[in-house]
N, C-alpha and C positions, 0 to 999 in steps of 0.2 A: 504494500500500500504506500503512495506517494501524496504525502502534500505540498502543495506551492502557496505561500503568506509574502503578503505583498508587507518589508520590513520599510523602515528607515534608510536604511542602507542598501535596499536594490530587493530582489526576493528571495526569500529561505524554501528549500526543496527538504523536504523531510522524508526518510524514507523508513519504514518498519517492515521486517521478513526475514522469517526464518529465526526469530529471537535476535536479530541484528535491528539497531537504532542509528542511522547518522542523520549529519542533518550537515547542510554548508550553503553558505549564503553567497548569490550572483548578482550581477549588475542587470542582468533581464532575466525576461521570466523562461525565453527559450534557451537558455545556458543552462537554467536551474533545470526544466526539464528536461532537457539532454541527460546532462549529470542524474538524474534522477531514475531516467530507463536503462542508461548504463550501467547502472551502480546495482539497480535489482537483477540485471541480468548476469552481472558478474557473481552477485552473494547466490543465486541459483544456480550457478554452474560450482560454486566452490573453489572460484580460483582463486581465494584467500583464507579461505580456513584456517588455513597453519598445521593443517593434521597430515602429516608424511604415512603413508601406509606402508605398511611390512618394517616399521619401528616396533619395540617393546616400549614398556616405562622405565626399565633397565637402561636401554639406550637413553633415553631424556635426562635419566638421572645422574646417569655416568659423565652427561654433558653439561649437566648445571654442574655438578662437581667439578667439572674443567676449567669452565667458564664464569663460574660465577663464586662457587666457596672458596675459591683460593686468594679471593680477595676479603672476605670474612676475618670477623677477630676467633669464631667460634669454629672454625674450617673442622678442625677435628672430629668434634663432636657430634657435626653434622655431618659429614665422612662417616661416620659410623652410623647414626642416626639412618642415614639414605641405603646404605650398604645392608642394614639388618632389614627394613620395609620392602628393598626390591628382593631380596633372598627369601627371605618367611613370607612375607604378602600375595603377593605380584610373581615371584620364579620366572621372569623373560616369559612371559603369557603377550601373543603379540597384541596389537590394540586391533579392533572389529571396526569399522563402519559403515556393514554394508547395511544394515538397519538403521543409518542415521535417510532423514528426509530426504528427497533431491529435487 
């Protein structure tokens, strides 16, 4: 669902789908609806999900741990923390989305 509101500053395209919310404001109203059919037709296709298929959470976790806890005061503990949830929890179970919407 898209709406277009005629703002102060030009018009706002609001789009809702699929549990996605954006909104971005144009100088006319045929920019904003451009942007607006665009934007639902991309969040319908998933070309931004961010969901990689044929990853585990193993993989995700292994990579915040790269990427992200080794700049942590607490690195360790959450090294360990992540290391015992993806081993006892999760076991590299890969992620599913063939049951998400399309």
């Amino acid at each position: 669902m898209a709406s277009l509101r005629k703002r102060v500053g030009g018009w706002q395209a609001e789009i809702a789908i699929l549990g996605t919310r954006e909104s971005k404001t144009f100088s006319t109203k045929a920019e904003a609806a451009a942007w607006a059919s665009e934007r639902k037709t991309e969040i319908r296709r998933g070309a931004d999900s961010g969901i990689v298929v044929g990853k585990s959470c193993g993989d995700a976790f292994d990579r915040y741990l790269e990427e992200v806890s080794i700049h942590k005061r607490g690195e360790r503990r959450e090294t360990l923390r992540l290391n015992a949830i993806g081993e006892v929890l999760i076991g590299g179970v890969k992620i599913k989305i063939s049951s998400w919407p399309t």
